[in-house]
Backbone as CSV, one residue per row, in Angstrom:
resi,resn,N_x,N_y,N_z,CA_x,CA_y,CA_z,C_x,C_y,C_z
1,UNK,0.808,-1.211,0.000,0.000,0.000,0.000,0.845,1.267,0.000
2,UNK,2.077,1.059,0.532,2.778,2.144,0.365,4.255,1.828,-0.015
3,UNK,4.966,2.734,-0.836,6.336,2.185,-1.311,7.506,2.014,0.138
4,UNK,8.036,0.755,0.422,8.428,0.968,1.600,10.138,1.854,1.428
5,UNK,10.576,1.184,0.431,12.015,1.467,0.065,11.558,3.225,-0.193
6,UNK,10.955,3.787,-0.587,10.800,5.479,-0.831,10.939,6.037,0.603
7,UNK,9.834,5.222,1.492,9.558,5.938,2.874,11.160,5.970,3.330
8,UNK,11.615,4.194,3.677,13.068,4.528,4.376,13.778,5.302,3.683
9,UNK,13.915,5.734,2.460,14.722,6.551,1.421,14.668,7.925,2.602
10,UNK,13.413,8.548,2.861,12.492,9.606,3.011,12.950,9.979,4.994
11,UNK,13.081,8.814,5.532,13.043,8.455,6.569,14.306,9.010,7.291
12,UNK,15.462,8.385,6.614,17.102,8.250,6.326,17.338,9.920,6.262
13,UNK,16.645,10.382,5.508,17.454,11.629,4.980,16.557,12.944,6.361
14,UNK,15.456,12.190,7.215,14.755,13.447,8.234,13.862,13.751,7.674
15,UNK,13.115,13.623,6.552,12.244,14.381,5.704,11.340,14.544,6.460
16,UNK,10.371,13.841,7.319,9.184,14.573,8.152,9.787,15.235,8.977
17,UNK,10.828,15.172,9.649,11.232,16.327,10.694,11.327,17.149,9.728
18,UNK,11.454,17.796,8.700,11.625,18.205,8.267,10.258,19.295,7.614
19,UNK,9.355,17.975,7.110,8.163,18.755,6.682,7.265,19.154,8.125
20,UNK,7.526,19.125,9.095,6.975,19.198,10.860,7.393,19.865,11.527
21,UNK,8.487,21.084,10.826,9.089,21.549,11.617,8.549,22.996,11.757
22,UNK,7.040,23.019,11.424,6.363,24.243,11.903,5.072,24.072,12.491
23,UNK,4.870,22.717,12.866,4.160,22.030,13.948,3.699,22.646,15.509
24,UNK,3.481,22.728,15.820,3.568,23.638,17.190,1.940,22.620,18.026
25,UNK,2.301,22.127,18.485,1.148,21.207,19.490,2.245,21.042,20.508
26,UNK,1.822,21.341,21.701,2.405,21.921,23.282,1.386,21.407,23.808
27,UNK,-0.252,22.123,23.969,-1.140,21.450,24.769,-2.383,21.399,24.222
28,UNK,-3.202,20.774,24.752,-4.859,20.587,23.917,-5.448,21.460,25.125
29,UNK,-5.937,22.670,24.360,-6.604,23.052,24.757,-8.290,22.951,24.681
30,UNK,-8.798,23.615,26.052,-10.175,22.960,26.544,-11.153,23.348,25.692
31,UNK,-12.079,22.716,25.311,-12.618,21.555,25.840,-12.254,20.250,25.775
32,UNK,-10.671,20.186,24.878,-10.053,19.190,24.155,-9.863,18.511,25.736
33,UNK,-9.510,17.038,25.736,-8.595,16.521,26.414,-8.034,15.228,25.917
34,UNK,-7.015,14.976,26.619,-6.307,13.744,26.309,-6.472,12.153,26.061
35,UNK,-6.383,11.731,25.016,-6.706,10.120,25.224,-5.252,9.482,24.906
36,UNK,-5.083,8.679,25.970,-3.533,7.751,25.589,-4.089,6.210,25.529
37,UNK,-2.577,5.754,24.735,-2.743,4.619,24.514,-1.300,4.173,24.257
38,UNK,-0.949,2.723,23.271,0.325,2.454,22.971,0.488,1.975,21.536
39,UNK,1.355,1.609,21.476,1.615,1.201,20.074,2.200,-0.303,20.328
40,UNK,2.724,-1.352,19.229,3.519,-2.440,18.822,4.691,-2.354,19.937
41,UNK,5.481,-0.827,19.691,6.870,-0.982,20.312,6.918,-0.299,21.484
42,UNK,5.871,-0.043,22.327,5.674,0.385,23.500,5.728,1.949,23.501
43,UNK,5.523,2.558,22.876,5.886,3.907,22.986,4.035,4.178,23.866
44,UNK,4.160,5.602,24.289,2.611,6.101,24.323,2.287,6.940,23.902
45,UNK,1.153,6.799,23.147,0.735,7.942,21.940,-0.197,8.864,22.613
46,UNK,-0.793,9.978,21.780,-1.683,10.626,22.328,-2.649,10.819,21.133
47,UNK,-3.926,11.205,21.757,-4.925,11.494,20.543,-5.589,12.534,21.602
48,UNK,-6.108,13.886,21.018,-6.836,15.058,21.631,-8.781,14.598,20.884
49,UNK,-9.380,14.757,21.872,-11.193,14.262,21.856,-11.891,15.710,22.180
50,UNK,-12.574,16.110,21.404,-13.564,16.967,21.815,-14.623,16.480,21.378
51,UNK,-15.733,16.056,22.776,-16.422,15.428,23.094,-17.848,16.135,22.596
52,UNK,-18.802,15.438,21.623,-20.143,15.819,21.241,-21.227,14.370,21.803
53,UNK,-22.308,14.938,21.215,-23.123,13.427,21.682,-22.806,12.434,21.205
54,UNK,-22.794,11.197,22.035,-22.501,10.076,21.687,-22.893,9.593,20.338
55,UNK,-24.425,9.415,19.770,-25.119,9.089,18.712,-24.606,9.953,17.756
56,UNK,-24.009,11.233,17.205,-23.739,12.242,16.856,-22.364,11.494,15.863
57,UNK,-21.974,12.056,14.492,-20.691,11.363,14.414,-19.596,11.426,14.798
58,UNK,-18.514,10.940,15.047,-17.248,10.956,15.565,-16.058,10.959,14.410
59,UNK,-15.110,12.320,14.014,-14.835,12.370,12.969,-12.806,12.035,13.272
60,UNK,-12.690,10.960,13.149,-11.090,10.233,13.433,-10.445,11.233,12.328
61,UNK,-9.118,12.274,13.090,-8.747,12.948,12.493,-7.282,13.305,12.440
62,UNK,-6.399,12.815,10.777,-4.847,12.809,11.036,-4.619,13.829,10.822
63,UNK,-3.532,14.441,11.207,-3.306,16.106,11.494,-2.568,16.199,10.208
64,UNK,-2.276,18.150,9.385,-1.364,18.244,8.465,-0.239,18.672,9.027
65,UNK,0.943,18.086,8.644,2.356,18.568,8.309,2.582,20.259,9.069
66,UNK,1.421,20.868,9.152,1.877,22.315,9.676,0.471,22.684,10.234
67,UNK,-0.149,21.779,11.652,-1.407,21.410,12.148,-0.451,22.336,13.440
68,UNK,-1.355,23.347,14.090,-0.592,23.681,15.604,-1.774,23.502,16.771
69,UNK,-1.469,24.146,17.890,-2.700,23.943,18.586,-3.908,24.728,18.295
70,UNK,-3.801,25.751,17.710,-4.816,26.537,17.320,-5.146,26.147,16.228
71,UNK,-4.925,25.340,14.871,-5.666,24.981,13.839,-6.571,23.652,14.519
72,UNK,-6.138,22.971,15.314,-6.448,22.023,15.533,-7.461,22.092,16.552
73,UNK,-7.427,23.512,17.489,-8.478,23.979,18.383,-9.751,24.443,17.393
74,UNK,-9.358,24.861,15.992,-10.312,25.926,15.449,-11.164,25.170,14.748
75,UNK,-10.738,23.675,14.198,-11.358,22.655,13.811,-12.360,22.068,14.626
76,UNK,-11.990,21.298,16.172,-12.554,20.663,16.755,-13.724,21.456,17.637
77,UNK,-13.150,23.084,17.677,-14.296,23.661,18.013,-15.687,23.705,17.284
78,UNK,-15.107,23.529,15.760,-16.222,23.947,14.846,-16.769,22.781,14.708
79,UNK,-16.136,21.412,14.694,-17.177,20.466,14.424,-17.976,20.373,15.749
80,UNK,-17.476,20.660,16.868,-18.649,20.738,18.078,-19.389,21.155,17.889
81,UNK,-19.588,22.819,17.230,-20.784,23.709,17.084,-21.719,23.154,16.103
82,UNK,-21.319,22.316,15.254,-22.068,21.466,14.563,-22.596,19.695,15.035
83,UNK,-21.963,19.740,16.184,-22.644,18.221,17.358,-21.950,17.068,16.670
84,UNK,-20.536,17.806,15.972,-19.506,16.592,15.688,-18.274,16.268,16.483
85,UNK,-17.902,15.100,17.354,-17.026,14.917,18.298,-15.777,14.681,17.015
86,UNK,-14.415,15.441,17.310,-13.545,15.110,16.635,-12.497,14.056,17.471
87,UNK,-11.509,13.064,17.151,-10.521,12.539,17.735,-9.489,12.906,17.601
88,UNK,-8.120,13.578,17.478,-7.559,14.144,16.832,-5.758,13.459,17.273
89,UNK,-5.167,12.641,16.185,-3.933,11.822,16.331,-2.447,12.729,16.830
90,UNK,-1.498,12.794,17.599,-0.479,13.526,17.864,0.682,12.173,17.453
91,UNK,0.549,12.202,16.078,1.719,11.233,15.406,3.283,10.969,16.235
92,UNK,3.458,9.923,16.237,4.948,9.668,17.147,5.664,10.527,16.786
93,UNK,6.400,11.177,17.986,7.225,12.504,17.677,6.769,13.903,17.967
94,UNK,5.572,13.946,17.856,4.648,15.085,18.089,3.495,15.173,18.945
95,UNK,3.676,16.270,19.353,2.459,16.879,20.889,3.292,16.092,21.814
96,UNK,2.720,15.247,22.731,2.705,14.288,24.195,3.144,12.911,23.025
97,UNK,3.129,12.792,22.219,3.459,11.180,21.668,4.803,11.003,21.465
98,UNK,5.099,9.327,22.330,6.793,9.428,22.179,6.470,8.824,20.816
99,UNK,8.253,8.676,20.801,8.793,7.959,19.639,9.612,8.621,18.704
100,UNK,9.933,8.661,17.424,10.508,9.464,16.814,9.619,9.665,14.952
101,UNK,9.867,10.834,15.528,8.701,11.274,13.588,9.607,10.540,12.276
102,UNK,8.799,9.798,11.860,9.318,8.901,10.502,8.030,8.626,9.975
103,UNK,8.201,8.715,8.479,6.764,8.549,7.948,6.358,6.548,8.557
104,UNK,7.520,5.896,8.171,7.257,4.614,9.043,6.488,4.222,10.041
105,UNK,6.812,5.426,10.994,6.070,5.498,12.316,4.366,5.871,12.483
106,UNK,4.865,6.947,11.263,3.193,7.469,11.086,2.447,6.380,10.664
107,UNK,2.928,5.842,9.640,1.962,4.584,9.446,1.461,3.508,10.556
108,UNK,2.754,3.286,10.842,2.344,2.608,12.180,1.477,2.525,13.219
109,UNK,1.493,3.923,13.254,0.744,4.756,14.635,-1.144,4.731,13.962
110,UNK,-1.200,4.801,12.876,-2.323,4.928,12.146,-3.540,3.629,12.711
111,UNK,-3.542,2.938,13.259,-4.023,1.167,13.338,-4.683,1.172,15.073
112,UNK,-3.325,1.419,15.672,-3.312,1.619,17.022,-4.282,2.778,17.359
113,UNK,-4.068,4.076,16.467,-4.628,5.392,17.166,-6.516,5.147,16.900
114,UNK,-7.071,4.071,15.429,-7.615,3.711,15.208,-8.400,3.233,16.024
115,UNK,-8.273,2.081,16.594,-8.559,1.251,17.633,-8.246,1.567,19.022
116,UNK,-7.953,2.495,19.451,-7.949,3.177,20.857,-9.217,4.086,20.841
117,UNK,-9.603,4.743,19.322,-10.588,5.266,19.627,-11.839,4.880,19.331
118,UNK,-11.767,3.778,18.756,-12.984,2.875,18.842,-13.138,2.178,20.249
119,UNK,-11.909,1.670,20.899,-12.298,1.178,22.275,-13.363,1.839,23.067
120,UNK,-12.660,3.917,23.063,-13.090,4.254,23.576,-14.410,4.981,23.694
121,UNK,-15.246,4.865,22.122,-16.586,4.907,22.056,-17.078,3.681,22.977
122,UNK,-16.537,2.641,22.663,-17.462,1.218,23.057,-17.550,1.690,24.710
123,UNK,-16.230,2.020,25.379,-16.592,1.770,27.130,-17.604,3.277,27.211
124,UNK,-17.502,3.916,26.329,-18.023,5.245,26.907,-19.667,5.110,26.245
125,UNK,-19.998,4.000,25.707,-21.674,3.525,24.805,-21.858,4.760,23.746
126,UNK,-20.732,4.916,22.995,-21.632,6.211,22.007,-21.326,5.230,21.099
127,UNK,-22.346,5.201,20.188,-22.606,4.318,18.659,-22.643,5.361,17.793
128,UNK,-22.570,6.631,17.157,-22.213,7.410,16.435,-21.476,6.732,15.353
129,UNK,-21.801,7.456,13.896,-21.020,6.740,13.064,-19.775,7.369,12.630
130,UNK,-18.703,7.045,12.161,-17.045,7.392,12.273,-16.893,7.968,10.895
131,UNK,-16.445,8.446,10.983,-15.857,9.907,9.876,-14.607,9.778,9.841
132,UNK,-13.352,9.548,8.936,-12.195,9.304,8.834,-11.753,11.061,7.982
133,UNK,-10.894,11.758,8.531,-10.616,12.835,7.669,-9.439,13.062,7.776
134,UNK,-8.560,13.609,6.984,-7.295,14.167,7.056,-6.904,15.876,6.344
135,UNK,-5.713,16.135,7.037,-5.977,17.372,5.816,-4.214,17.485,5.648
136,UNK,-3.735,18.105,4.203,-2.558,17.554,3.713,-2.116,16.402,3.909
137,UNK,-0.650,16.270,4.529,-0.097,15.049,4.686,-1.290,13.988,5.108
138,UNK,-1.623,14.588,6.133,-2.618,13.382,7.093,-3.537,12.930,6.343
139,UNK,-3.843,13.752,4.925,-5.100,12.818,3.630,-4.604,11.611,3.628
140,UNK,-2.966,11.317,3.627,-2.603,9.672,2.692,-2.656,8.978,4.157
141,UNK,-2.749,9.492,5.267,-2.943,8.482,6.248,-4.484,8.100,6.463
142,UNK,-5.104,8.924,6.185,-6.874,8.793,6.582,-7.007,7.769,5.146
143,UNK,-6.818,8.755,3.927,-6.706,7.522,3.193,-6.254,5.892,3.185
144,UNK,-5.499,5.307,4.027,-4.640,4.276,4.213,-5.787,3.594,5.267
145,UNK,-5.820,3.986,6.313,-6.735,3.631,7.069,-8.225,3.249,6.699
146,UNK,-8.726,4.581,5.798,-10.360,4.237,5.080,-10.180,3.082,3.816
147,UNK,-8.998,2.602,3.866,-9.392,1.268,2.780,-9.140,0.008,3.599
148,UNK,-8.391,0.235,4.459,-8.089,-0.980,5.594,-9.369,-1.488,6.434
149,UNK,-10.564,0.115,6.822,-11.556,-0.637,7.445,-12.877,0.485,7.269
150,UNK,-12.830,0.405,5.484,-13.998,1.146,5.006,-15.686,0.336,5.445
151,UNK,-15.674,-0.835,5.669,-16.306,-1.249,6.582,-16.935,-0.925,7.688
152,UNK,-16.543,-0.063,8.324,-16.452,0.515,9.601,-17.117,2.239,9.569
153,UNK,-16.271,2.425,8.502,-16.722,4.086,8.467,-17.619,4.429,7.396
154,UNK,-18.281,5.644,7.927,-18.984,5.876,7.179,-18.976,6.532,6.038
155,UNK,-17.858,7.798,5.703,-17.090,8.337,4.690,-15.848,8.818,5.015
156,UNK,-15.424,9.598,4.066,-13.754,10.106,4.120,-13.486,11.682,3.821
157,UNK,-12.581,12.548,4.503,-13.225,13.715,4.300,-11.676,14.109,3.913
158,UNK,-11.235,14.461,2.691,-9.686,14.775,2.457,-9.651,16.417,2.341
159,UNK,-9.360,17.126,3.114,-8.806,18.518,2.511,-7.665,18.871,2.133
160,UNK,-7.127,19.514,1.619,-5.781,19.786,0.898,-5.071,18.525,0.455
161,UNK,-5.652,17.321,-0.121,-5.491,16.116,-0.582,-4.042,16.665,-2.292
162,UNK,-3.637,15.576,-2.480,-2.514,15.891,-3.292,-2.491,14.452,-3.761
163,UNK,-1.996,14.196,-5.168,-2.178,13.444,-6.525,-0.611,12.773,-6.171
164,UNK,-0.021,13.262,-6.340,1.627,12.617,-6.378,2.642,13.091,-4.910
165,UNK,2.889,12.207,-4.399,3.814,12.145,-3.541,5.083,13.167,-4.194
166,UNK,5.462,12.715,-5.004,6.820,13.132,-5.142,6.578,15.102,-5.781
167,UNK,5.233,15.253,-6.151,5.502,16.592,-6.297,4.628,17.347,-4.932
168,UNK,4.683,16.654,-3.744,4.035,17.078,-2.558,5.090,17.616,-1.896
169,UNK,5.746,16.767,-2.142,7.344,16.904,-1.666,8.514,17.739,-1.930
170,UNK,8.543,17.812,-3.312,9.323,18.845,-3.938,8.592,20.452,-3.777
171,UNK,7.465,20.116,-4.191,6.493,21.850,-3.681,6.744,22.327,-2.244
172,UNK,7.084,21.350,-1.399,7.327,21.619,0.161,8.752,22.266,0.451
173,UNK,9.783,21.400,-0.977,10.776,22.172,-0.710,11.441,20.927,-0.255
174,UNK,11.024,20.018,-0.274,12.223,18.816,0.041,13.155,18.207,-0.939
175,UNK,14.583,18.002,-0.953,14.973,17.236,-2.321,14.457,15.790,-2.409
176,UNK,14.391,15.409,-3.427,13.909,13.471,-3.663,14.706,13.302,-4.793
177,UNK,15.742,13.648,-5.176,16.681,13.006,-5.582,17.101,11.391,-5.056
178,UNK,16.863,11.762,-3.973,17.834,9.866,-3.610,16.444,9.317,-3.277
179,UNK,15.356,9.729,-3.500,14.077,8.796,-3.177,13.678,8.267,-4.640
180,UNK,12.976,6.931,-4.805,13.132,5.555,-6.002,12.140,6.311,-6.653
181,UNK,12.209,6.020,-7.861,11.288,6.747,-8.401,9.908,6.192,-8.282
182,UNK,8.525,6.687,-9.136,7.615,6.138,-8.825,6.623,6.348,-7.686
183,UNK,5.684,6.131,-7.568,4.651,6.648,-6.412,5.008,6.498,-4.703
184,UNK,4.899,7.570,-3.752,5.519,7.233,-2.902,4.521,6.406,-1.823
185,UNK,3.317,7.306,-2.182,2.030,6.950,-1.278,1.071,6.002,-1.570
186,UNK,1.006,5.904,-3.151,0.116,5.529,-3.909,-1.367,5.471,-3.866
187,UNK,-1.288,7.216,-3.827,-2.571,7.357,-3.390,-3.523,6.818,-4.430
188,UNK,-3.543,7.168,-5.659,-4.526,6.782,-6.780,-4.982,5.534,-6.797
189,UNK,-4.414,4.495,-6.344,-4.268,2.998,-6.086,-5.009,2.797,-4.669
190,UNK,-5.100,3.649,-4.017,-5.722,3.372,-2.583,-7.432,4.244,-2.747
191,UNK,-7.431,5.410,-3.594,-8.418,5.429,-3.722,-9.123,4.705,-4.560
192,UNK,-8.726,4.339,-5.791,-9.248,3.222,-6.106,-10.331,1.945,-5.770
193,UNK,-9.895,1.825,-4.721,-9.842,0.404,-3.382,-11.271,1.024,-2.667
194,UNK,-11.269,2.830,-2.363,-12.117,2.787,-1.522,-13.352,3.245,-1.871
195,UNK,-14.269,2.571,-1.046,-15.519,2.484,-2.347,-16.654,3.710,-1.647
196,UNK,-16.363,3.772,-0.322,-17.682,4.870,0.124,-16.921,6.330,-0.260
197,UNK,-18.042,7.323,0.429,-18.424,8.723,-0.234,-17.073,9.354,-0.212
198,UNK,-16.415,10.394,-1.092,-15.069,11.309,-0.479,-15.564,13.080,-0.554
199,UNK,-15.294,13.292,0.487,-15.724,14.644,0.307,-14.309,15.583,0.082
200,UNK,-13.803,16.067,-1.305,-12.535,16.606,-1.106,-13.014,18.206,-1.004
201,UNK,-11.721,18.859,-0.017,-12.140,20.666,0.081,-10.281,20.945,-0.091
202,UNK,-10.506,21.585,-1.042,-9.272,22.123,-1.861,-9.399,24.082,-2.138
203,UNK,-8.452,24.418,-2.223,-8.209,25.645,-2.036,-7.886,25.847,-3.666
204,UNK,-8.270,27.052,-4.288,-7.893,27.502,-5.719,-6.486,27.970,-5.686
205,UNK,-6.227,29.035,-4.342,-4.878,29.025,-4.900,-4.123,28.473,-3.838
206,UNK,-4.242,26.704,-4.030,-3.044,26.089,-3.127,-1.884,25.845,-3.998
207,UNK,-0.688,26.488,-3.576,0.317,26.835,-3.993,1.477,24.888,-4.184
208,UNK,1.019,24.190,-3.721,1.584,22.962,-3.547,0.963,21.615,-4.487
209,UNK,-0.409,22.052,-4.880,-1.177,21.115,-5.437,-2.375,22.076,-5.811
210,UNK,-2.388,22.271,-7.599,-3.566,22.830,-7.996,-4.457,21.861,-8.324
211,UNK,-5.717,22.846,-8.833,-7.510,22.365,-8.573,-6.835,20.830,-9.847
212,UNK,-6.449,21.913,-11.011,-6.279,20.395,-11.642,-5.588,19.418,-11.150
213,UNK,-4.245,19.550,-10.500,-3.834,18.560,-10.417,-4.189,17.342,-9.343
214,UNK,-5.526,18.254,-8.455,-5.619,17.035,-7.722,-6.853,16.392,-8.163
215,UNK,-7.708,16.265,-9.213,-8.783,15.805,-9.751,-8.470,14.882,-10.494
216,UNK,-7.279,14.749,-10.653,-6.860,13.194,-10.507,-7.295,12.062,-9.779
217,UNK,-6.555,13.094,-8.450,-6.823,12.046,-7.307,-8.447,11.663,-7.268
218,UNK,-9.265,12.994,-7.526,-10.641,12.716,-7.369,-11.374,11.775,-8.123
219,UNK,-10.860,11.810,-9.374,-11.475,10.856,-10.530,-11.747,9.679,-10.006
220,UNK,-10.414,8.933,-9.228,-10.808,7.204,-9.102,-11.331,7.309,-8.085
221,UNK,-12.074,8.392,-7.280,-13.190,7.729,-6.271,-14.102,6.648,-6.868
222,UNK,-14.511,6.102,-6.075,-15.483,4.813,-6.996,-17.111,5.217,-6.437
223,UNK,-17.166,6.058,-5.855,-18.291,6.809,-5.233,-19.261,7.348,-5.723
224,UNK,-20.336,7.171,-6.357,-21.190,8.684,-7.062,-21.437,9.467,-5.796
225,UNK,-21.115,9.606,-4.404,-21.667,10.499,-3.643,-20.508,11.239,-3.383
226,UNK,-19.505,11.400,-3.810,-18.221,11.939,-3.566,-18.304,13.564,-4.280
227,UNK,-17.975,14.106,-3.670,-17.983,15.465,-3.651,-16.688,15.803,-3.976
228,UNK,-17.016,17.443,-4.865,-15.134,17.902,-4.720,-15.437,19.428,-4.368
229,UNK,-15.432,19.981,-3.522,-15.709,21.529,-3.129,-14.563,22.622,-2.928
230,UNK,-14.382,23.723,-3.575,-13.446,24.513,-3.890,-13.570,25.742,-2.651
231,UNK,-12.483,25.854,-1.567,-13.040,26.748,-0.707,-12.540,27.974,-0.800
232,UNK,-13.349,29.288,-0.887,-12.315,30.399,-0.681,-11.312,30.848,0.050
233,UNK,-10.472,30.421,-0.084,-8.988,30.974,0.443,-7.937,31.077,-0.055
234,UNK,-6.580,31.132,0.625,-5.232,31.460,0.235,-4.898,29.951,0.263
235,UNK,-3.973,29.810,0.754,-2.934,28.597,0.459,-3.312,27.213,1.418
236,UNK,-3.209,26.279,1.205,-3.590,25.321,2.429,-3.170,25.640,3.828
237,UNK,-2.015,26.415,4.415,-2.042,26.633,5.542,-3.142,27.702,6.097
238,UNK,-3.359,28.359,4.999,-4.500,29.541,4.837,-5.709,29.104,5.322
239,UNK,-5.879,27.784,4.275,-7.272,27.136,4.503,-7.753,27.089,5.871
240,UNK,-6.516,26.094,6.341,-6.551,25.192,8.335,-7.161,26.757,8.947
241,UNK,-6.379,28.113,9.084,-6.963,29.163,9.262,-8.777,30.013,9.578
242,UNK,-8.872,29.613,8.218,-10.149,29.744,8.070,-11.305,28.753,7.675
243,UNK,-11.381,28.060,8.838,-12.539,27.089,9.183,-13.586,27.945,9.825
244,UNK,-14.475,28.295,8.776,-15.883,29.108,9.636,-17.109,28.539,8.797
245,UNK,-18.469,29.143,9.154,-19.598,28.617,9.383,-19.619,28.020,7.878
246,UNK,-19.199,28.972,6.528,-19.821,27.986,5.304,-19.207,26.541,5.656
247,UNK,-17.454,26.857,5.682,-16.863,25.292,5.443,-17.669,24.322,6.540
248,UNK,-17.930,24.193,7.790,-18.623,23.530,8.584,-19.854,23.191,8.092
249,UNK,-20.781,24.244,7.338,-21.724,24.035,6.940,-22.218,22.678,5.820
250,UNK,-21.402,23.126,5.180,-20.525,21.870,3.831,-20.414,20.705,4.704
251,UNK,-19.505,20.669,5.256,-19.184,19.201,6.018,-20.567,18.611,6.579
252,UNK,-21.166,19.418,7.563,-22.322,18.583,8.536,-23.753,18.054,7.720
253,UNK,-23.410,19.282,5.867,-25.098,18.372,5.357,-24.264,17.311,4.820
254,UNK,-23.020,17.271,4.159,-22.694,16.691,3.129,-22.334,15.290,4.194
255,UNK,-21.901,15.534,5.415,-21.877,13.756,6.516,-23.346,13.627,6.576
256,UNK,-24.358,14.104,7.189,-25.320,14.528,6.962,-26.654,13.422,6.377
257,UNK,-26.151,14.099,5.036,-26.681,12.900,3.843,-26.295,11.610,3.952
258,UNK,-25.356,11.455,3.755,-24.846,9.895,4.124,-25.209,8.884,5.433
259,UNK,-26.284,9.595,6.447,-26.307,9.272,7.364,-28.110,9.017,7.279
260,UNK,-28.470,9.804,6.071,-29.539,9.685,5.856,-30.429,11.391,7.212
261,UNK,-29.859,11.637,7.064,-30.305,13.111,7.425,-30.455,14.392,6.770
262,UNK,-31.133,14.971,6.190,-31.404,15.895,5.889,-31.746,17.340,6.333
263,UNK,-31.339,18.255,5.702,-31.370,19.137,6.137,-32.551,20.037,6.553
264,UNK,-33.099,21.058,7.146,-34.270,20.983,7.349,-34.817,21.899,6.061
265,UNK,-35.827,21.694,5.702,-36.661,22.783,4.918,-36.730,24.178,5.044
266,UNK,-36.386,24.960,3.893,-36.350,26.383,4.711,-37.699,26.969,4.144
267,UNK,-37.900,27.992,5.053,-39.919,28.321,4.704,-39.582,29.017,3.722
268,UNK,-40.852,29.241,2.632,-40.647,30.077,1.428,-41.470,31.257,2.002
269,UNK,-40.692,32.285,1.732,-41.607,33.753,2.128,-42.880,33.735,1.517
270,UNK,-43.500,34.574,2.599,-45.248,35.005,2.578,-45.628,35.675,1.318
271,UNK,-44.075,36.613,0.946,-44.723,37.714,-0.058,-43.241,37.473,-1.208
């Protein structure tokens, strides 16, 4: 599912310390709080929960490459105001999670952070249905995960999603000279695979991945309910920024629908 020889290529040379190194998660702030757990090699991870109604959906969420505490506060606030509990992953290396940042790890961590937060619907009785989302980097992990146990969830929500690894990378400013050629993530191949709804929210002028080039990625959804929505803003870090009432709005009919909920009727004026 993923090229392994690229990652250690990727791994070897620091490249996520690298693309993380404007990261800033220190503490979860409230109403956020902490959920721990472990991994394979004993490390202890962290995942930040802001808690909505149980029945309500629960939206499992991998952070981007340049996620701080305030994008990540401005998110989970907003899906609250909309009665969506977010989970939110602090990848090995980052926030409270030991270990050391390697895309290796991230993958790793992806399974575990998974299943800690499904445990912790089950002891806590919320049956809500699960929302897998990512935004940049964290798309090819939500992606990775929503084909492993599309079963389970109910859709996939990619923002600032990107077509080719290797020009995600170079737009970031990383060299890949010594990385193999060929797909690093293989995302097109994983969406492929996944068969429920994708809701992508892409920025016009994202400076790293344009409208065309990621409608690629969009094409092999296998979905007719898959959405591709263009949001007004500046650049993907721009985007994380400005999470307000339209973009929320978008998200809660468009999970919404899939849940078989509708929105309410609006009255037609008297005159």
């Amino acid at each position: 599912m993923v090229a392994i020889d690229a990652l250690r290529a990727l791994d070897e040379a620091g490249v996520a310390e690298s693309l993380f190194s404007s990261a800033r998660l220190e503490k979860a702030l409230p109403p956020a709080f902490i959920l721990e757990f472990g991994d394979k090699t004993g490390n202890r991870l962290c995942a930040r929960i802001y808690e909505a109604a149980g029945d309500n959906p629960h939206v499992f969420y991998l952070p981007a490459e340049f996620d701080t505490d305030d994008t990540l506060h401005l998110l989970g606030t907003g899906l609250l105001a909309i009665g969506f509990s977010m989970i939110a992953l602090e990848y090995p290396g980052v926030g409270k999670s030991q270990g050391r940042l390697t895309f290796q790890g991230m993958f790793q961590a992806i399974a575990p952070f998974y299943d800690a937060a499904r445990l912790w619907m089950k002891e806590q009785g919320r049956d809500g249905p699960v929302v897998l989302m990512g935004r940049s980097l964290g798309c090819v992990m939500a992606l990775h995960q929503a084909v492993n146990r599309q079963d389970e969830c109910l859709c996939l929500i990619m923002e600032s999603a990107f077509d080719s690894g290797q020009v995600f990378l170079e737009r970031s400013g990383i060299e890949t000279s010594s990385v193999p050629k060929g797909p690093i993530f293989e995302n097109r191949n994983k969406m492929k695979q996944f068969k429920k709804p994708v809701l992508f929210i892409h920025s016009p002028r994202d400076t790293v991945q344009s409208l065309t080039e990621v409608e690629w990625l969009v094409a092999e959804s296998r979905s007719k309910a898959t959405q591709f929505q263009i949001a007004p803003s500046g650049t993907r870090q721009e985007l994380a920024n400005q999470v307000g009432e339209l973009y929320l709005e978008v998200v809660q009919q468009w999970v919404n629908l899939r849940r078989g909920v509708r929105p309410p009727r609006k009255r037609r004026p008297i005159f």
